[in-house]
C-alpha positions in Angstrom: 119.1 68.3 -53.4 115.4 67.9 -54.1 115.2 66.5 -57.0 112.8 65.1 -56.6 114.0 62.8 -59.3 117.1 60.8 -57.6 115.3 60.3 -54.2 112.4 58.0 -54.5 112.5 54.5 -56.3 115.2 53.1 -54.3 114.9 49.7 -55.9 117.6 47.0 -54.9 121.4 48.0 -55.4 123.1 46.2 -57.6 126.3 44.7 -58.3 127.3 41.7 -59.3 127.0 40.4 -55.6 125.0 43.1 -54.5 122.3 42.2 -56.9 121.8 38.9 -55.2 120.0 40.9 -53.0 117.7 42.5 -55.3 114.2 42.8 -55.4 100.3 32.8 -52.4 96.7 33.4 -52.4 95.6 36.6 -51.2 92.9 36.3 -48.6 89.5 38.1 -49.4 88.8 41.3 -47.8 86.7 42.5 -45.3 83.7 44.7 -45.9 83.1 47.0 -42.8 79.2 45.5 -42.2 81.1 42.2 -41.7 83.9 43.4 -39.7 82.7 41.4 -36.6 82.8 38.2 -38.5 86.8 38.3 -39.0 87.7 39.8 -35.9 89.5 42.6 -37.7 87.2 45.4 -35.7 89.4 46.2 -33.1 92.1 47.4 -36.1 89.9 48.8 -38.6 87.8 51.0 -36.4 90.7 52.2 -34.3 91.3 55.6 -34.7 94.3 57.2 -34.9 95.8 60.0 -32.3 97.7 62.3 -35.0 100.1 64.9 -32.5 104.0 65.9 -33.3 106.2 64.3 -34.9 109.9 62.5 -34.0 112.6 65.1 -34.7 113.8 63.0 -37.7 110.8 63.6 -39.8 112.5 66.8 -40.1 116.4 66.5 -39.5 116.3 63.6 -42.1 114.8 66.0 -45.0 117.2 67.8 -48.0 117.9 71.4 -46.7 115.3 73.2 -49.1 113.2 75.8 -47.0 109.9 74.0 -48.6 110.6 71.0 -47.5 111.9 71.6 -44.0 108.7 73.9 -43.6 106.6 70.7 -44.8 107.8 68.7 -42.5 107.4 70.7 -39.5 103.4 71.1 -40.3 103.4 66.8 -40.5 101.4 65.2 -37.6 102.2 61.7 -36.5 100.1 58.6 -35.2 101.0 55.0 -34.7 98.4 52.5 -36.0 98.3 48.9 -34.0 97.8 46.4 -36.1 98.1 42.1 -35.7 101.8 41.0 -36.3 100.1 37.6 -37.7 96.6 38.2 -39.1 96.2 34.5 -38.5 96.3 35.5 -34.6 94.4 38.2 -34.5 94.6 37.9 -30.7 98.2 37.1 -30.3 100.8 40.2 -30.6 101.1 43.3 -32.0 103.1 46.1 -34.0 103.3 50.1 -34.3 103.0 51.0 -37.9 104.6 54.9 -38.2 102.1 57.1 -39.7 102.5 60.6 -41.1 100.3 63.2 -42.2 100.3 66.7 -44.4 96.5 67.7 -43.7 94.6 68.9 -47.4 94.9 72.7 -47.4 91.8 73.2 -49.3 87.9 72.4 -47.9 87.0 70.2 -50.6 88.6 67.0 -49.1 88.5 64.0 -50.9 90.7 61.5 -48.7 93.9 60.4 -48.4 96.7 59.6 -50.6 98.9 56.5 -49.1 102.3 56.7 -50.3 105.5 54.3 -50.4 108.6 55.4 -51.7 110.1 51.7 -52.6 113.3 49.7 -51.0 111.4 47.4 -49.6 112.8 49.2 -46.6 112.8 53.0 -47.3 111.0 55.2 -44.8 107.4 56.5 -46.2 107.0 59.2 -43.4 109.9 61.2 -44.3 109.1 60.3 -47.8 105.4 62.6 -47.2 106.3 65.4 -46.4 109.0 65.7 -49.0 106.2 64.6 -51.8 104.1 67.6 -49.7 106.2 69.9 -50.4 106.6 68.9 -54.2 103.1 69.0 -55.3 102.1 71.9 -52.6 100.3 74.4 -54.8 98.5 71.6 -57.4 95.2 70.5 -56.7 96.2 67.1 -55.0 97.2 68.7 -51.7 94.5 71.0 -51.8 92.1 67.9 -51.8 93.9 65.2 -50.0 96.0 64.7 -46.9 99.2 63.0 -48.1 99.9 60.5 -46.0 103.0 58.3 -45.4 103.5 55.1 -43.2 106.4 53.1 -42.3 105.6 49.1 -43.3 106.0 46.8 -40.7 109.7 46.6 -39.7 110.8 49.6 -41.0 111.9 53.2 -40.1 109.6 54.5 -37.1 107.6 51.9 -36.9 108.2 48.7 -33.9 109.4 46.7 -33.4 111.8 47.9 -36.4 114.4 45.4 -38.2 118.0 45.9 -36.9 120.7 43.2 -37.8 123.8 45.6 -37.9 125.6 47.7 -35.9 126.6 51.3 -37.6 130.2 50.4 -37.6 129.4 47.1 -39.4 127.4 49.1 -41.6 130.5 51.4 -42.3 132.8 48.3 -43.4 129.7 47.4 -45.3 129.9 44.3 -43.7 126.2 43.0 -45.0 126.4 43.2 -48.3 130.1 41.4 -48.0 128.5 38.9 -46.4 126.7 38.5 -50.2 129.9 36.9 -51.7 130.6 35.0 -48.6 127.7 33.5 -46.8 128.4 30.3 -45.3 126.0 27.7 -43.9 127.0 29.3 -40.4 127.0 32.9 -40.9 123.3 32.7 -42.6 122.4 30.5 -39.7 124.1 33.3 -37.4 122.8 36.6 -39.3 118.9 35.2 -38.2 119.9 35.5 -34.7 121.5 38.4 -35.4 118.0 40.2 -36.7 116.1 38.4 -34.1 118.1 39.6 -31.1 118.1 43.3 -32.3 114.7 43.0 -33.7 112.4 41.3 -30.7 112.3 37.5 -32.0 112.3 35.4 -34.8 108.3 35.3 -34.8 108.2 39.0 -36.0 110.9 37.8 -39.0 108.6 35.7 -40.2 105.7 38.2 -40.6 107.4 40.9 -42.6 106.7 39.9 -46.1 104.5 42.6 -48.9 101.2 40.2 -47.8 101.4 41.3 -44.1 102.7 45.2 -45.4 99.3 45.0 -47.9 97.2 44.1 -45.2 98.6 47.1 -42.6 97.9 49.1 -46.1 93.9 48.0 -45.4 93.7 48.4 -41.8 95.4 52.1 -42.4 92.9 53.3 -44.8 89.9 52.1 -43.1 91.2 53.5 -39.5 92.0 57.3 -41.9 88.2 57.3 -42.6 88.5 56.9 -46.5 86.0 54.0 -48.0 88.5 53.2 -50.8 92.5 53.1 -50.9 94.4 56.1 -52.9 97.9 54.9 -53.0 101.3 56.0 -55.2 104.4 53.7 -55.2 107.6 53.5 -56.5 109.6 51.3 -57.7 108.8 48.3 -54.8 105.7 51.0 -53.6 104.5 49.0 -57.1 104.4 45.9 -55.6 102.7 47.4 -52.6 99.8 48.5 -54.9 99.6 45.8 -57.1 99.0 43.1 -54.1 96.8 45.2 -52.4 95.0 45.3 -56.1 95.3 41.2 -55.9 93.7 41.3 -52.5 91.4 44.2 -52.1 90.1 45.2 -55.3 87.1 46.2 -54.3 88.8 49.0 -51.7 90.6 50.9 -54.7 89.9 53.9 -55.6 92.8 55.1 -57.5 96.6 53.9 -58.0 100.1 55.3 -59.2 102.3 52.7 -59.9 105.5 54.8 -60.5 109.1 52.2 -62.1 107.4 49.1 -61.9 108.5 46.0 -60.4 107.4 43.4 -62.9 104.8 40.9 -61.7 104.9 38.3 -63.9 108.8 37.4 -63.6 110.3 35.3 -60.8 113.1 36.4 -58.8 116.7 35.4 -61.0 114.9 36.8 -64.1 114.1 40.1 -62.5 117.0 40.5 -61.1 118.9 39.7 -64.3 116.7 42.5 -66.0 117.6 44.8 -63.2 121.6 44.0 -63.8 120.7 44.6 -67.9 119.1 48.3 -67.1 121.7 49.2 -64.9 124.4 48.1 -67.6 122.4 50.0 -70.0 122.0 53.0 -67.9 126.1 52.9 -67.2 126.8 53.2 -71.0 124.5 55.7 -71.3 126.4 57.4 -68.8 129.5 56.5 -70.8 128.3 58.2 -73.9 127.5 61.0 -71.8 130.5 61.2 -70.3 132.6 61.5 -73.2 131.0 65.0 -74.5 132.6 66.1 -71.5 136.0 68.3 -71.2 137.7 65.4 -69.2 136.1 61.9 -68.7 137.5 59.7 -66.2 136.5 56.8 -68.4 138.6 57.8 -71.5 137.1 58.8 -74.9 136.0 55.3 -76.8 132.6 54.6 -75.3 133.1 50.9 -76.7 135.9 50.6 -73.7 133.9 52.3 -70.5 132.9 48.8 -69.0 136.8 48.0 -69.1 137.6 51.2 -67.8 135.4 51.2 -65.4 136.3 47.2 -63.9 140.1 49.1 -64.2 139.2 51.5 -61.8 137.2 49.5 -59.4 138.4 46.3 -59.3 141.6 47.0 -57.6 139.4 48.1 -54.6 138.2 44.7 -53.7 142.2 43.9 -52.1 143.3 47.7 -52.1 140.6 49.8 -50.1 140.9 53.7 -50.5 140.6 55.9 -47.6 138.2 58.6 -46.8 139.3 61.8 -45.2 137.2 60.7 -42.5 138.9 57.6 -41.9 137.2 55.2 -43.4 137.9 52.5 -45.8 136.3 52.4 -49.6 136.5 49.3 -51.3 135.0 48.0 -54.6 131.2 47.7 -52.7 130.7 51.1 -51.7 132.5 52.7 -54.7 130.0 51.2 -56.7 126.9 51.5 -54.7 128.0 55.5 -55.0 128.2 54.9 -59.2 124.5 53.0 -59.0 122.9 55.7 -57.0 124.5 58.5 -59.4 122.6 56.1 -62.1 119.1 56.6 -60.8 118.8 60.1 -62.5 120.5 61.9 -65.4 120.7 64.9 -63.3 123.2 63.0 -61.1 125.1 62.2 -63.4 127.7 64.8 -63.1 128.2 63.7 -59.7 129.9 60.5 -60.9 132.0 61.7 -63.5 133.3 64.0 -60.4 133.5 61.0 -58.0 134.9 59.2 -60.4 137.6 61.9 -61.4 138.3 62.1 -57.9 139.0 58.1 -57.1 141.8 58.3 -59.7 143.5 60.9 -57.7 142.9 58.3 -54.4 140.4 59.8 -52.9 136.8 57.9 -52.6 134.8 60.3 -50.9 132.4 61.6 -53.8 130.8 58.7 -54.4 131.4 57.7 -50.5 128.8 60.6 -50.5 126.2 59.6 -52.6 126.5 56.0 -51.0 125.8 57.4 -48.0 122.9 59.4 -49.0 121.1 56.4 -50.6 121.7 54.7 -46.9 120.4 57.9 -44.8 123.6 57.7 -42.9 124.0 60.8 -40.8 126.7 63.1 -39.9 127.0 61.2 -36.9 127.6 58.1 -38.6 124.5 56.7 -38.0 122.1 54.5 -40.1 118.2 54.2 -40.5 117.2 50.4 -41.0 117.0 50.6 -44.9 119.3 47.5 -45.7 118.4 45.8 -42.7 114.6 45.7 -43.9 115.2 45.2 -47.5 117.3 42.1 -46.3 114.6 41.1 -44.0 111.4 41.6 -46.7 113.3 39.9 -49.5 113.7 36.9 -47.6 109.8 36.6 -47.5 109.3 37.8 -50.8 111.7 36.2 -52.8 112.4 33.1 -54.1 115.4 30.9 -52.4 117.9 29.3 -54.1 120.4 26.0 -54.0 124.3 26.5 -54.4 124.5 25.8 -57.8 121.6 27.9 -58.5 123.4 30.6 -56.8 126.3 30.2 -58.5 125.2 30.4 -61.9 123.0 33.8 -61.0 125.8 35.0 -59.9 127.7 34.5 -63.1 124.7 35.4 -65.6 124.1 38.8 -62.9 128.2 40.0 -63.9 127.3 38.7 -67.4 124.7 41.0 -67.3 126.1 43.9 -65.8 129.7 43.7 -66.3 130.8 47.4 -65.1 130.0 46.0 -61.6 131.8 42.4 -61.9 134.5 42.4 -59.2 135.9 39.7 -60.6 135.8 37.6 -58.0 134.0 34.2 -57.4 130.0 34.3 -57.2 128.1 33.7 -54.0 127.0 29.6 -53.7 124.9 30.3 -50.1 121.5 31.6 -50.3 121.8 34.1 -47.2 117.9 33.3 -46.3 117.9 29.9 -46.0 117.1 29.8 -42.5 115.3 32.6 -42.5 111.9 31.2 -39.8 109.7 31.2 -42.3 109.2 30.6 -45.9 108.7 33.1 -48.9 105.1 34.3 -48.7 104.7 36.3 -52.1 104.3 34.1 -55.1 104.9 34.6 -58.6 103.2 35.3 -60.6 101.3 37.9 -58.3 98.7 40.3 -59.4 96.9 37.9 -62.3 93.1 37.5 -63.2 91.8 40.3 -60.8 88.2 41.2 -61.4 86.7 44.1 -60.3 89.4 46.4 -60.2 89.0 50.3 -60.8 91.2 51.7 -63.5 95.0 52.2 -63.0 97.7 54.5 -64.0 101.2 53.1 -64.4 104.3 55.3 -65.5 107.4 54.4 -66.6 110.4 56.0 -67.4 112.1 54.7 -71.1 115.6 54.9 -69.4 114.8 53.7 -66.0 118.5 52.0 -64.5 116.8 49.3 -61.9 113.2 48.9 -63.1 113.4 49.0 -66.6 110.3 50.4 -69.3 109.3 46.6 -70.1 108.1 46.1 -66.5 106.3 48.6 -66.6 104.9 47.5 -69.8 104.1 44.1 -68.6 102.3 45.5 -65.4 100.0 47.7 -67.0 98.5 45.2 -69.1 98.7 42.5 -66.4 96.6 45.4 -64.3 94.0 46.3 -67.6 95.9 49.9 -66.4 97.2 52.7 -68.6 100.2 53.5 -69.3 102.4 56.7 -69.0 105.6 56.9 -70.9 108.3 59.1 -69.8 111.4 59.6 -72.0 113.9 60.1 -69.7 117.1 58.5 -68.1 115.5 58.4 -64.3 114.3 55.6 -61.8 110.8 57.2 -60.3 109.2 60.4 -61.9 106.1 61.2 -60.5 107.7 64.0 -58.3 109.5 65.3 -60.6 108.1 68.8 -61.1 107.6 68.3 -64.7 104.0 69.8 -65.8 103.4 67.0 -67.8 103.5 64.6 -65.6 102.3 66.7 -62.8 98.8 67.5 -64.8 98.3 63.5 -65.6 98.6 62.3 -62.4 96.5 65.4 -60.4 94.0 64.7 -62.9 93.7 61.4 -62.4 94.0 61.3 -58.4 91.8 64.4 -58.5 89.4 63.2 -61.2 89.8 59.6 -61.8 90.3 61.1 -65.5 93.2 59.0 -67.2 95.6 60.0 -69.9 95.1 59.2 -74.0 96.1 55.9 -74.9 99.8 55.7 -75.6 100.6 58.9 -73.5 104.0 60.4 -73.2 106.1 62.9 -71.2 109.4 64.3 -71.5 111.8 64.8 -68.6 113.6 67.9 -68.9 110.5 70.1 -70.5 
């Protein structure tokens, strides 16, 4: 399924433990006449070797002939780049790179492109935005690029902490209700043994990823950064807007990630627009023939915690063997959430669970997680784990305790019912959160920006996106519509805005709106 809609944004699951997951002063950049003054030369004037690609730029992609055949014309590199910019002599790491050359001769640059987690792979992510906007004027003047941050995807050393079989049991985001003192002590060995070592944990965070952004556009040739993000991709531009002002040309900040709150209110805001997006789901469910959540959409949260609650002692089983309990049911049900067009697929998984048998939603949980038909996993969870512990703020027991409690206050539908988490899982993570909030404040000098956001976004909802376009000075694009990332959406309103202002650096009206669905 392309659409285009339900596959970028990728924001943190939620549940009532899985949302415990969610989710400094930036140095100055370097202009290139100084370049021998930092030391950064060696990076920033590499240039990169694009030839073919690994086979999963293309295996990994939706089976739609456009998108296949946009893969297949990407062209790969690996950019080297300091793993601690503080050591600039000391080791180093392979950022992925991918690349859909312009088609037309009037080349502007590049567009740099993250699709959100943190975690989720960019180059598999360009090729499928290639094929989307093939045939507008944006990949007719630039090459659209996408690059794996550090510790993710293609790029090494990449962040691996689980073995496919744990993944299966869904052992890590068990561990969310049940870290101990010894098993967080014992899950940073863990990512250290399968990652290379504990140094390369500790350099992971969006300031290190923002940086490798830099480095990347100076060693593509372009003079300025043009960069769309989702969801977390909006982090990754605002920083690199709090860092390198001066370097932007252009930004699409697509479901904002709101820079201004800290981590337990953010995630508490993501647990409220995923509540809200469930009974919107609800109500939509109910205009249906037969809706596994009855017919008073005043009683779907209990319906729902009636069908998924028993899961957490009583897993199902999937014709393939496996068992379903209460996580991956309803990391299936929050994935369904991300778009209105998936919505269907949840009344059916749902229809399905009453009759015992998990494997819808089993299916849209494993599609969120890239597992293949092998049973096979990319790193996603494993680097959103890993980034989040550098990025967000760490808490005590109590503090984790009463998150937990305000997060199934907040989101009910997803309360298992169970006991909260009290251990913060990245306590002894070996090194402490880098990010800082608020991030993104008081920049001067920066280009104008464009920021969309959906009204019924489920995991970053429309007040973020408020709040970040006028912490930015940016404009903002409203889109009414029930969807978490829209800006490959294949809606010609949308489409038009954001080509013109990539193009053209020619923003929307004031108080601009699109409609999903026209």
């Amino acid at each position: 399924m392309v659409a285009a809609a339900s596959l970028p944004g990728r924001a943190v699951v939620a549940g009532a433990s899985l949302l415990l997951l969610a989710g400094c002063a930036g140095a100055a950049p370097a202009d290139r006449e100084n370049l021998s003054d930092t030391g950064l030369e060696q990076f920033m004037e590499q240039e990169l070797e694009f030839g073919p690609c690994d086979p999963t730029i293309v295996s990994s992609q939706p089976p739609v002939p456009e998108v296949i055949e946009a893969a297949q014309r990407a062209e790969c590199a690996t950019l080297t780049v300091p793993m601690d910019y503080e050591d600039l002599e000391g080791e180093t790491l392979e950022i992925a790179v991918t690349r859909n050359a312009a088609t037309g001769a009037d080349r502007i640059g590049s567009v740099m492109l993250n699709p959100g987690g943190p975690g989720f792979q960019s180059t598999t992510f360009g090729p499928l935005v290639a094929a989307l906007w093939t045939g507008g004027p944006i990949t007719e003047r630039f090459d659209i690029v996408g690059f794996d941050p550090r510790g993710v995807g293609l790029s090494r050393p990449a962040v691996d902490c689980y073995t496919d079989e744990e993944r299966d049991a869904d052992a890590p985001l068990s561990a969310l209700g049940e870290w101990t003192g010894e098993s967080a002590r014992a899950i940073v060995d863990q990512c250290a043994d399968g990652s290379g070592s504990k140094e390369m944990l500790g350099h992971l965070g969006t300031r290190d990823a923002v940086r490798d952004m830099d480095v990347l556009r100076s060693a593509l040739g372009d003079d300025k950064l043009t960069f769309a993000g989702v969801s977390y991709g909006t982090r990754l531009g605002a920083v690199y807007a709090e860092m390198f002002p001066q370097n932007v040309r252009a930004l699409v900040l697509d479901g904002a990630v709101d820079p201004l709150m800290n981590t337990p209110d953010r995630r508490i805001q993501l647990s409220e627009g995923l509540q809200a997006s469930f009974q919107r789901f609800a109500d939509y469910c109910m205009t249906q023939a037969a809706c596994p959540l009855g017919t008073d959409p005043a009683q779907a949260t209990t319906a729902a915690q009636e069908l998924l609650r028993p899961l957490v002692d009583e897993p199902l089983i999937a014709a393939d063997g496996r068992e379903v309990g209460f996580l991956a049911v309803s990391e299936g049900i929050i994935v369904g959430l991300y778009s209105e067009a998936s919505w269907p697929a949840i009344i059916a998984g749902l229809t399905e669970m009453q009759a015992g048998r998990p494997d819808a939603l089993l299916a849209l949980r494993d599609g969120y997680y890239g597992r293949s038909d092998s049973g096979e996993y990319t790193n996603a969870y494993e680097a959103l784990f890993a980034i989040n512990c550098l990025d967000e703020e760490r808490f005590t027991a109590e503090e984790m305790a009463q998150l937990g409690d305000e997060l199934n206050e907040a989101a009910p539908f997803l309360d298992p019912g169970t006991s909260p988490a009290t251990q913060d899982g990245c306590e002894f993570w070996p090194a402490e959160p880098t990010l800082g909030y608020p991030y993104a404040t008081d920049i001067d000098g920066l280009p104008e920006v464009l920021v969309v956001s959906a009204t019924g976004d489920p995991v970053t909802p429309h007040e973020g996106g408020v709040s970040l376009a006028e912490v930015l000075g940016a404009r903002l694009l409203t889109v009414d519509g029930n969807q978490h990332g829209t800006v490959i959406s294949r809606n010609e309103c949308i489409d038009g805005i954001v080509a013109d202002y990539l193009v053209n650096l020619e923003l929307p009206d004031e108080g601009a709106r699109c409609r999903l669905g026209t």
